[in-house]
N, C-alpha and C positions, 0 to 999 in steps of 0.2 A: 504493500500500500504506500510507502512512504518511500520505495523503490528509484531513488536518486538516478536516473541510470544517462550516462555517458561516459563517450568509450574511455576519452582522456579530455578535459579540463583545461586548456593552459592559462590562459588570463583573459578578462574584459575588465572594461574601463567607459569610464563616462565619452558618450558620443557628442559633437555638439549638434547644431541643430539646424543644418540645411543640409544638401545634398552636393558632393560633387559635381564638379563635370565629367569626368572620364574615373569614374570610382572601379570600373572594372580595371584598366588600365595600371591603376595603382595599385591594385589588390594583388594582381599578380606580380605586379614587379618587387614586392614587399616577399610573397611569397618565395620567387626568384632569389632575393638575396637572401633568404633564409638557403634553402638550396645548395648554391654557391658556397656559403660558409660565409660570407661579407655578411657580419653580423655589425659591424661599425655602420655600412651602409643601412641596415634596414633598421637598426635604431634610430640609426637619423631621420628614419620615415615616420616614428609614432610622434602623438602629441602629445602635448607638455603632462598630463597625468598619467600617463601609461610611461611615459619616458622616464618618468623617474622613479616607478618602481619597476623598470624592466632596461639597464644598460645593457650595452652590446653582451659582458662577459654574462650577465645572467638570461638573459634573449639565446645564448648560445647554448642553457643550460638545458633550459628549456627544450629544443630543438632535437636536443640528442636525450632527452626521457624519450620526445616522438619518435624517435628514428629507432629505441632500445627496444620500445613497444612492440612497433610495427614493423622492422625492420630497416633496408637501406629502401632509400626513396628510388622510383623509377621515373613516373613520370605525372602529368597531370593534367586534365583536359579541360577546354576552354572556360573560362570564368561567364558567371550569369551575376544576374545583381536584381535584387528586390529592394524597392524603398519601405524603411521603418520609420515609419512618422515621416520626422523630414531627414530622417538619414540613410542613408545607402549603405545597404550591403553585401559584400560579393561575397560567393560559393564557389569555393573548385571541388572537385575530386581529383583527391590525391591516391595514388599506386603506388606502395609500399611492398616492398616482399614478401608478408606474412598477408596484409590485410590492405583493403582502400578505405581513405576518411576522406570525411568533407569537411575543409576546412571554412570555417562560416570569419570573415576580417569587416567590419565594420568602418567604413571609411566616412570621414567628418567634411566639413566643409572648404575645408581650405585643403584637402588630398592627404590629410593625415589618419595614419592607422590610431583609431580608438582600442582596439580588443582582435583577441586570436583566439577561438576553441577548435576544437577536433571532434568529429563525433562516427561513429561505423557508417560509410557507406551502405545500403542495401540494395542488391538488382529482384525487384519486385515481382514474385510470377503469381496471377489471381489463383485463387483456390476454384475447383471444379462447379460451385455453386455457382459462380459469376458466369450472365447470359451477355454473351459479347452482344452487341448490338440492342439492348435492351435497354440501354440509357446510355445519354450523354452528361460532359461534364463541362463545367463552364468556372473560370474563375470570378470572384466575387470579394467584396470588400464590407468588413461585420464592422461597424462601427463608426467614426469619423474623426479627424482631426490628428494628434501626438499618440492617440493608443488606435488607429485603424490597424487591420490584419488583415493579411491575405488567408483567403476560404475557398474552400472549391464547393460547390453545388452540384450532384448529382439530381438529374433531372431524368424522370421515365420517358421511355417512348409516348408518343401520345399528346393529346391536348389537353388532358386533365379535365375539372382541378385535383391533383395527389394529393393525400394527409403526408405531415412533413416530419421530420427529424434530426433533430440537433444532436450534437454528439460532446460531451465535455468531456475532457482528457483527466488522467490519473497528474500523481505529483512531479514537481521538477519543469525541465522547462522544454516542456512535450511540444513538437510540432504536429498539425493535424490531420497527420495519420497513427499518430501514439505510436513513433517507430520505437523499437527496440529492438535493441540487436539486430536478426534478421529479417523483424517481422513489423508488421504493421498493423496493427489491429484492428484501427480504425477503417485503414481502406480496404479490409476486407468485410467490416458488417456495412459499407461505403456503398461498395459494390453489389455486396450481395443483398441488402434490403431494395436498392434501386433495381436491382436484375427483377425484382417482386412488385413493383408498381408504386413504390413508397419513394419519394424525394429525401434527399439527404445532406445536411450543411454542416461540414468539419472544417476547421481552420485552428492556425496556431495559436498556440496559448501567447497570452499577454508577455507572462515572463520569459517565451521564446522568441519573438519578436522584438521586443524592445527590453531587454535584459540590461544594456545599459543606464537605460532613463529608469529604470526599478531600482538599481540598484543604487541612486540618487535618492530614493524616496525617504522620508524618514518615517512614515506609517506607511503599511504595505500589510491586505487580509486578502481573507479567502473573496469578498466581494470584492476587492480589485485585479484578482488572481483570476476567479472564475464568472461570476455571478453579473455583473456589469454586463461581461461580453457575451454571456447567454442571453441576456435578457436582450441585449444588442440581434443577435441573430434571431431570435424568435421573432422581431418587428421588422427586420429584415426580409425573412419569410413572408409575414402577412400581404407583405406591399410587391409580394412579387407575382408576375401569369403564373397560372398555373398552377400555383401553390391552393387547396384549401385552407384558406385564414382562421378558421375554426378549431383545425386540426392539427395544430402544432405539439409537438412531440419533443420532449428530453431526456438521450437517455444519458446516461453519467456512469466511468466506470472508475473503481478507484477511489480516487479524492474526488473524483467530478462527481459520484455515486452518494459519499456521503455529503457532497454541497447540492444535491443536484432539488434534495425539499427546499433549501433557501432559495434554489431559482423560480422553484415554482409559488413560494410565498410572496416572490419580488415581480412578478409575474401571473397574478391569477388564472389570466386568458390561457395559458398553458394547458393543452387537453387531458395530456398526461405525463404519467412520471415513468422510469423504465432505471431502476439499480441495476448496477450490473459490478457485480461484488463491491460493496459500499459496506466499512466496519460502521458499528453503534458504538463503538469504545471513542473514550476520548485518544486522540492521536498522540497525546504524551503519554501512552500507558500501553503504548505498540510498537515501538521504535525499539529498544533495547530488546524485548524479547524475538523480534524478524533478526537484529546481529545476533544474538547467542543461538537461533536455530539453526543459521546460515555458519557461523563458523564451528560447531560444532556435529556438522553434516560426517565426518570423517574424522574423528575422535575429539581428545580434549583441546582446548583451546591454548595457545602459545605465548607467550606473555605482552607478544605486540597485540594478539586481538584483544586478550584480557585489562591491557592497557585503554585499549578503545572502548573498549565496554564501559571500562570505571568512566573514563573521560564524558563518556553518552551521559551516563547514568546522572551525571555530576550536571550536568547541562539539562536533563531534561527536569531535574530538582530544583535546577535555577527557573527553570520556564514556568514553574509551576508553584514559586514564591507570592504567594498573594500582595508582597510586596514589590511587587517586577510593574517599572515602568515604561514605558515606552523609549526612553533616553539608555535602556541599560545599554549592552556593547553587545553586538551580533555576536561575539566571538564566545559569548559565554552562553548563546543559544544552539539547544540541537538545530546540525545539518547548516547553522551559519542566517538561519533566518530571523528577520527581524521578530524584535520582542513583542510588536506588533501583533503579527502572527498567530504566535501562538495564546497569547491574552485573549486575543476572539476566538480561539478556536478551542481552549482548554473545558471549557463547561458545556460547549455543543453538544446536543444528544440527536444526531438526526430523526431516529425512530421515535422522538420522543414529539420531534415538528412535524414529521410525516400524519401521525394520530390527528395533526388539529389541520391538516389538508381537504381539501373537495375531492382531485384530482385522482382520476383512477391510476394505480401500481402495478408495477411489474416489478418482482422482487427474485432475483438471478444469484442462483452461487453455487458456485465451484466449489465442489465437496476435497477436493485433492488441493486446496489454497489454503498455502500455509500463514499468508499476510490477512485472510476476510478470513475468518474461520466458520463452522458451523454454528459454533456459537453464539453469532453474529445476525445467520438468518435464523436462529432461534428468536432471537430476540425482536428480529423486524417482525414474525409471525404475533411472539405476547404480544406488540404494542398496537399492533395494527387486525389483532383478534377480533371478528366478525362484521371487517369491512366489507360489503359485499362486493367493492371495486374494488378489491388488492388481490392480486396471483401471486403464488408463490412457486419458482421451478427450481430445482437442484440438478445436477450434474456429476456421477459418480465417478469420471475419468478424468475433469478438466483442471487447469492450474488458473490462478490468478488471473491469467490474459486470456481464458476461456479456449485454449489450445489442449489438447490430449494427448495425454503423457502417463507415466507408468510410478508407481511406488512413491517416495515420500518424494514432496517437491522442494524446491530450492531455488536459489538467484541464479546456480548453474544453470538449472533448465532452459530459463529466459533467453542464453544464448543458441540454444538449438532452433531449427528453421520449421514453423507451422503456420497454421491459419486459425483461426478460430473456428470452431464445430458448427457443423452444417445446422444441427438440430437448435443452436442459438440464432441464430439468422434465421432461421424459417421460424422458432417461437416468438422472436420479435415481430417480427413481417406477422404473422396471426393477429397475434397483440395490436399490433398498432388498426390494423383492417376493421378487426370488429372493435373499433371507441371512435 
């Protein structure tokens, strides 16, 4: 649930606030002098707050964890570039020996490198459910102004009007298709609800797109995270051909799962709700136990994980000091997020807002998910006991990202290549048909 996940990290930094003119141009040739080894050169390229906590000798440090990772570089294909807000940001894929990443460089106004991440490339092949020619897809803009996003809208064949579907991504700073690893979640219940006659709207989360103006913020929750930009896409929908404005739809997996009743609180008009593995627990009372499951997969734990543990443990006691203000220091919260954060989100009971909802449920989980447990849709079942609008479906073989998979699960598994189960995409596609 709390599931951090990218491949390697290496820095961002505050972008300013207009766009280049030739941002592709400069992305690569920053990139280039990483390459080369001209690490004098391509410091000379960041701006002034990335420059100073990233000189040439530590830029070079840098460069070779990427290369120790992934092996020697080979090669990299042409640069693309999306605008964030008013900033531009180019994408290569890079070719390593071992693996390919996309390096995401954020270029500022004046041609200078704000920020460098890394993250797994994936070559996407649709699972057997997706009817090629049964919808198209069109891109699309959720929002307006400093936090706009790029969205893509799958649209049925036909002239409608379709009931719609919004998709909120789990934690971390998910682009919208909730890649991981090799898989994509999103674009495949994307695909396969649209192959079934249902429209469908995913797009990048906030904190993936604009990562460096977030990290500028001094308050920063789950409604500026998720909830805004739901609500944003759901009136996007209304106002679009084709769409039935009636029948708009959210489903939420993950963190999107347990936010997904505040969007529909923030959102009345919302038809329906659709969890799709969302804990009841508070999320400070999940985090240390998902590390002690995960490193203890293959015996006892070794004094670096033991060490991480205590340090979690120590940080999630801090988040959870009724005396925590919003001024505390990131660094003494779990996962580095603001104290913000977790202050709104430490007394959430999802199941507990769902109860005071209209809006008919769909309530999803993966019996083999070791982050959403059973015990979890145990307890969306007490609270939401003899709603006559709430379904309840389980899944004896799936993990966390609704993929099928064997024996105990793990953050390993995450990295092997699936899709999510046919019988979730077609129970959804029912669900949303008859509401």
């Amino acid at each position: 649930m709390l599931y951090w996940v990218l491949l390697l990290t290496v820095i961002s930094a505050a972008a300013a606030s207009a766009q280049p003119a030739a941002p592709a141009a400069r992305g690569r040739a920053f990139l280039d002098s990483l390459v080369k080894g001209d690490f004098g050169a391509a410091a000379s390229m960041l701006d002034t707050d990335l420059a100073a906590k990233l000189p040439a000798a530590k830029l070079e440090q840098v460069w070779r964890a990427v290369e120790q990772q992934a092996g020697a570089y080979r090669q990299a294909s042409d640069a693309r570039v999306e605008t964030s807000g008013n900033n531009a940001v180019v994408f290569v894929t890079c070719e390593f020996e071992r693996v390919k990443l996309d390096a995401r460089i954020p270029v500022n106004q004046d041609g200078r490198i704000s920020g460098l991440n890394f993250s797994q490339h994936v070559d996407y092949t649709a699972p057997d459910y997706v009817k090629a020619g049964s919808f198209q897809e069109r891109e699309v803009t959720v929002g307006s102004g400093e936090w706009a996003l790029h969205g893509t809208l799958s649209m049925p064949a036909g002239e409608g009007p379709f009931p719609a579907l919004v998709l909120l991504q789990g934690s971390g700073n998910t682009d919208r298709d909730s890649t991981l690893g090799p898989n994509k979640i999103f674009r495949d219940i994307a695909w396969g609800v649209a192959s079934r006659g249902i429209a469908v709207l995913r797009y990048n989360k906030r904190s993936n797109e604009h990562r460096e103006a977030i990290a500028r913020l001094a308050r920063f929750t789950v409604k500026e995270e998720i909830v805004d930009d739901a609500v944003s896409a759901c009136a996007l929908l209304r106002a679009t051909p084709g769409i039935d404005a009636k029948r708009i739809f959210v489903l939420g997996h993950s963190l999107g799962a347990t936010v997904a009743p505040r969007v529909a609180q923030a959102d009345p008009s919302i038809a329906g709700v659709v969890v799709l593995g969302g804990t009841t627990h508070s999320l400070l009372d999940v985090i240390v136990p998902q590390m002690i499951h995960n490193y203890t997969m293959h015996g006892p734990m070794n004094d670096a994980q033991q060490r991480a543990v205590d340090q979690m443990s120590r940080q999630v006691a801090r988040a959870k000091d009724p005396n925590l203000t919003d001024d505390a220091p990131h660094a003494e919260m779990p996962l580095g997020a603001a104290p913000s954060y977790w202050i709104d989100l430490r007394d959430y009971h999802p199941d507990q807002l769902a109860r005071t909802l209209k809006q008919p449920m769909l309530i999803m989980q993966a019996e083999r998910d070791y982050q959403v447990t059973m015990g979890d849709f145990a307890a969306w079942k007490k609270a939401l006991d003899g709603r006559a609008n709430v379904e309840f479906r389980s899944y004896p073989k799936l993990n966390h990202f609704f993929i099928e998979g064997e024996g105990v699960s793990s953050d390993e598994e995450y990295v092997q290549p699936g899709h999510v189960a046919a019988r979730v995409v077609e129970d959804v596609t029912s669900w949303v048909k008859a509401h």
